[in-house]
LORO-508543 format. One record per residue (C-alpha): residue number from 1; residue in three letters; x, y, z. Coordinates in Angstrom, 2 decimals, always signed. Layout:
N
   num   residuo        xx        yy        zz
   NUM       ALA         X         Y         Z
...
% end
This chain:
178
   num   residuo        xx        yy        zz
     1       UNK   +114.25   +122.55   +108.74
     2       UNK   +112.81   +121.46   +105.71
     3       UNK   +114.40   +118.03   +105.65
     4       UNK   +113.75   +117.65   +109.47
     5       UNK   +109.91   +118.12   +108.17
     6       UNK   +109.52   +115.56   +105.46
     7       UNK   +111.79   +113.28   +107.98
     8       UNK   +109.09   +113.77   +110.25
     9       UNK   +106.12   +113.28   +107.65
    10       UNK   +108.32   +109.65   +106.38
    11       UNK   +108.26   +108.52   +109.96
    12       UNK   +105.37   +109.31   +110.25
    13       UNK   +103.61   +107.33   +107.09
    14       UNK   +105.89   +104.49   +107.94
    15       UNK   +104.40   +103.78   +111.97
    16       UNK   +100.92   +104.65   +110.78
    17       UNK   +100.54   +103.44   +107.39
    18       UNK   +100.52    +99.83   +108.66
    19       UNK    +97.90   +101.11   +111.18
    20       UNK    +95.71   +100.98   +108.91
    21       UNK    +94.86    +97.65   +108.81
    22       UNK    +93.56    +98.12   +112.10
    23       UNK    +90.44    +98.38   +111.80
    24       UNK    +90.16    +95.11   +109.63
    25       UNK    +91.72    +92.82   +112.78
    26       UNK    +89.04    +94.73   +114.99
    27       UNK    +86.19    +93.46   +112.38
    28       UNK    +87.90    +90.20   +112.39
    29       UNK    +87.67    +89.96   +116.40
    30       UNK    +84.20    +90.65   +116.24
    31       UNK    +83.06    +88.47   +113.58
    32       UNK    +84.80    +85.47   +114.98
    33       UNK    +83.05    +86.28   +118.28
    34       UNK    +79.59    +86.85   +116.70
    35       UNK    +80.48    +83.34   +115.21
    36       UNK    +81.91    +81.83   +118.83
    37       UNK    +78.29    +82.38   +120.27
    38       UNK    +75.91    +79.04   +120.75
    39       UNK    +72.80    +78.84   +118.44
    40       UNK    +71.08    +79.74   +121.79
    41       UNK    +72.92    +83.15   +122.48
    42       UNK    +72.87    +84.25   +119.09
    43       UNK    +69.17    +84.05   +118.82
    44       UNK    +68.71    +86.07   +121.85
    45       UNK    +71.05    +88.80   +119.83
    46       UNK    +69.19    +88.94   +117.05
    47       UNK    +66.27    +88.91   +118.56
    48       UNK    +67.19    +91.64   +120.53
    49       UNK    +68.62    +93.63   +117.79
    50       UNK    +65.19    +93.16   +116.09
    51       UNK    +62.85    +94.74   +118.68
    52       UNK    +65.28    +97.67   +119.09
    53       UNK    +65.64    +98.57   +115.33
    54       UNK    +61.75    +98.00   +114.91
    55       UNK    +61.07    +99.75   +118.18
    56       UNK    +63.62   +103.36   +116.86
    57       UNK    +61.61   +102.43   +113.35
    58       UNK    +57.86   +102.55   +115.22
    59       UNK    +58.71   +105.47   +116.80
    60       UNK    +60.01   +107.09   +113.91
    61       UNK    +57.73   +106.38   +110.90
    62       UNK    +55.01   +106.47   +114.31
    63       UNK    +53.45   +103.01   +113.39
    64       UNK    +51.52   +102.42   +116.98
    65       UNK    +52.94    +99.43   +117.08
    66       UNK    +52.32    +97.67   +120.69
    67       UNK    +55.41    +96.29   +122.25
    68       UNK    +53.88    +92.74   +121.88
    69       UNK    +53.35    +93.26   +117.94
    70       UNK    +57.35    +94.81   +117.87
    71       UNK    +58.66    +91.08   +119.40
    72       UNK    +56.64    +88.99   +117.13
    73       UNK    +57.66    +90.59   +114.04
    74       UNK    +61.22    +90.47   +115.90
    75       UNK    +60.44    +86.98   +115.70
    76       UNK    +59.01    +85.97   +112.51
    77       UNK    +62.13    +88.46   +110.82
    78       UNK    +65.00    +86.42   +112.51
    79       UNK    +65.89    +84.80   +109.10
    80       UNK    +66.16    +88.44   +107.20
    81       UNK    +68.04    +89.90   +110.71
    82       UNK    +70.50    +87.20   +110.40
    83       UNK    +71.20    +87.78   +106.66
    84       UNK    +71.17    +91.37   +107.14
    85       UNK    +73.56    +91.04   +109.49
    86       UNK    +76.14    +88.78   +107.41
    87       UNK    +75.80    +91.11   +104.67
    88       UNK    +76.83    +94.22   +106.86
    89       UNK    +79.94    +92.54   +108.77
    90       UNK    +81.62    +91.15   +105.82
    91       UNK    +80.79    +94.69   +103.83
    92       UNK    +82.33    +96.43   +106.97
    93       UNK    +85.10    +93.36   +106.59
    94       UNK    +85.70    +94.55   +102.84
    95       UNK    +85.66    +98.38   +103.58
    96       UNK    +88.31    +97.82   +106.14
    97       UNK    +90.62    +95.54   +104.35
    98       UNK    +90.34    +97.13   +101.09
    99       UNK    +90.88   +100.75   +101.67
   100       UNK    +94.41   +100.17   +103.05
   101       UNK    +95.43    +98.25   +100.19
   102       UNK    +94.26   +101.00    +98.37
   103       UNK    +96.10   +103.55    +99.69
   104       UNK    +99.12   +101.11    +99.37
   105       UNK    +98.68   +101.38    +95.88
   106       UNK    +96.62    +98.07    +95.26
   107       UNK    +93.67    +99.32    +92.82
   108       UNK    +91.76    +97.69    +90.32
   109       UNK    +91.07    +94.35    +89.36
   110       UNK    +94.13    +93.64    +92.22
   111       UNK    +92.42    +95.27    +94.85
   112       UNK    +88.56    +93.19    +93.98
   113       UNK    +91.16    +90.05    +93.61
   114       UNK    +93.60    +90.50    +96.87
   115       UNK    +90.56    +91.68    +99.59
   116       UNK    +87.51    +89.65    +97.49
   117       UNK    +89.91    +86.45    +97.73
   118       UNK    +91.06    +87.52   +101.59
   119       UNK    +87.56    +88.32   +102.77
   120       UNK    +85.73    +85.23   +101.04
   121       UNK    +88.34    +83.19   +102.38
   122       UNK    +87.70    +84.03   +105.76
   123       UNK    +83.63    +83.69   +105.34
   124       UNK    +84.84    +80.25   +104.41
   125       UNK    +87.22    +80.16   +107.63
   126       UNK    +84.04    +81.57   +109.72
   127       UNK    +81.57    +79.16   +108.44
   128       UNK    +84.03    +76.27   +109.27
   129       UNK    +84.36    +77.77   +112.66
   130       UNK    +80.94    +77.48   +113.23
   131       UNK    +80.95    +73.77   +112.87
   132       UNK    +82.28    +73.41   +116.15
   133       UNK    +80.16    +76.04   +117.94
   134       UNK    +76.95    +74.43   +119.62
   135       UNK    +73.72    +74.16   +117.87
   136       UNK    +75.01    +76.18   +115.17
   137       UNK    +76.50    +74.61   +111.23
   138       UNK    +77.99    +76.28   +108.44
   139       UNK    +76.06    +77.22   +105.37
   140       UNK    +76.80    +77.85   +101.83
   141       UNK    +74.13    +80.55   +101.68
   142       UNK    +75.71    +82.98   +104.53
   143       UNK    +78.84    +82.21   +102.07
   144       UNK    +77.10    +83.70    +99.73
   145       UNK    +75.53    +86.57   +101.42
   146       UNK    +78.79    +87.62   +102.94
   147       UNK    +80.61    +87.39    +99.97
   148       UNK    +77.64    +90.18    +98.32
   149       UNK    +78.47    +92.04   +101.04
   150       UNK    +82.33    +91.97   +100.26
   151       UNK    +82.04    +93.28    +97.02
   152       UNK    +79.65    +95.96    +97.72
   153       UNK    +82.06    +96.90   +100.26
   154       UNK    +85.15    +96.88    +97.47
   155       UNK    +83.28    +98.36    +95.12
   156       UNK    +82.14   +101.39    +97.38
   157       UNK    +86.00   +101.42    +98.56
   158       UNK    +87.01   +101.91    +95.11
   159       UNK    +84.22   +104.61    +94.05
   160       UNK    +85.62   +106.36    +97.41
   161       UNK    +89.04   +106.26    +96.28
   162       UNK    +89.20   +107.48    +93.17
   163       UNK    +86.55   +109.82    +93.57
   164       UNK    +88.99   +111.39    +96.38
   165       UNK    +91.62   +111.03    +93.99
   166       UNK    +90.20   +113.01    +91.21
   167       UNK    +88.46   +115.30    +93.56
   168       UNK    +90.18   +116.31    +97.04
   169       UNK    +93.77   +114.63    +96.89
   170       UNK    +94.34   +115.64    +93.41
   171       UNK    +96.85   +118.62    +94.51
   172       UNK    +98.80   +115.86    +95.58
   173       UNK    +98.75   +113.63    +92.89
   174       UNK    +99.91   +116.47    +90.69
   175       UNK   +102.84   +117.39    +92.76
   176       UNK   +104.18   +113.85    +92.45
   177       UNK   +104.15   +114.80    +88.68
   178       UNK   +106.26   +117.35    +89.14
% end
């Protein structure tokens, strides 16, 4: 029974383990098509994601902002919404490529050097992309931005990591010792 057990828990590691990665392809999808959108419909988006997060941030902090006042600063903001929103889908990007690797094994200057170099290169893949979308042109500076945003994202994967390792999965760690 035993055997049949860690059989089970191999099997199991081996179909899911590569699951991981998962997560990363899903960010992938929807960065290429936040990047596949003309200049036209992805103003509308971030206008739109402007009024609602200054709308939930009104009624929060209880401003009395009129809706009026909400679009215009939805408006004048659309340069700090945009960069906002690099930096959080290539941090997301990071988070998602680097913990697997981590949990591979890959940790360390390896893991900043294997994701960094993935993620950046697909910025650079995304901006090119963008080339061919209407209205819209690549830009060093959302290079840039993403890229800060990919190694805040390795950097909190690998405070994560080891903090788990040192904290909650160090029973395990030990028992590989053993």
């Amino acid at each position: 029974m035993k055997y049949f057990l860690m059989y089970i828990k191999q099997t199991l590691r081996f179909v899911l383990k590569p699951m991981s990665f998962i997560p990363a392809i899903i960010m992938m999808c929807l960065i290429y098509s936040f990047s596949a959108q003309d200049a036209d419909e992805s103003s509308q988006l971030s206008y739109e994601v402007g009024v609602k997060v200054l709308t939930v941030a009104n009624d929060t902090f209880d401003k009395g902002w009129t809706r009026r006042h909400i679009e215009q600063l939805s408006e004048t903001g659309q340069f700090y919404i945009r960069k906002t929103a690099h930096f959080t889908e290539y941090f997301l990007l990071a988070v998602s490529v680097a913990f697997p690797l981590y949990v591979y094994g890959v940790r360390g200057i390896w893991l900043m050097i294997f994701a960094g170099s993935f993620c950046v290169g697909y910025a650079c893949l995304d901006e090119y992309h963008q080339s061919f979308v209407a209205g819209r042109s690549p830009g060093k500076r959302d290079i840039a931005i993403d890229s800060l945003g990919i190694l805040c994202g390795i950097i909190l994967t690998r405070i994560v990591g080891w903090t788990g390792r040192m904290t909650v999965f160090r029973p395990l760690a030990n028992k590989k010792d053993e």
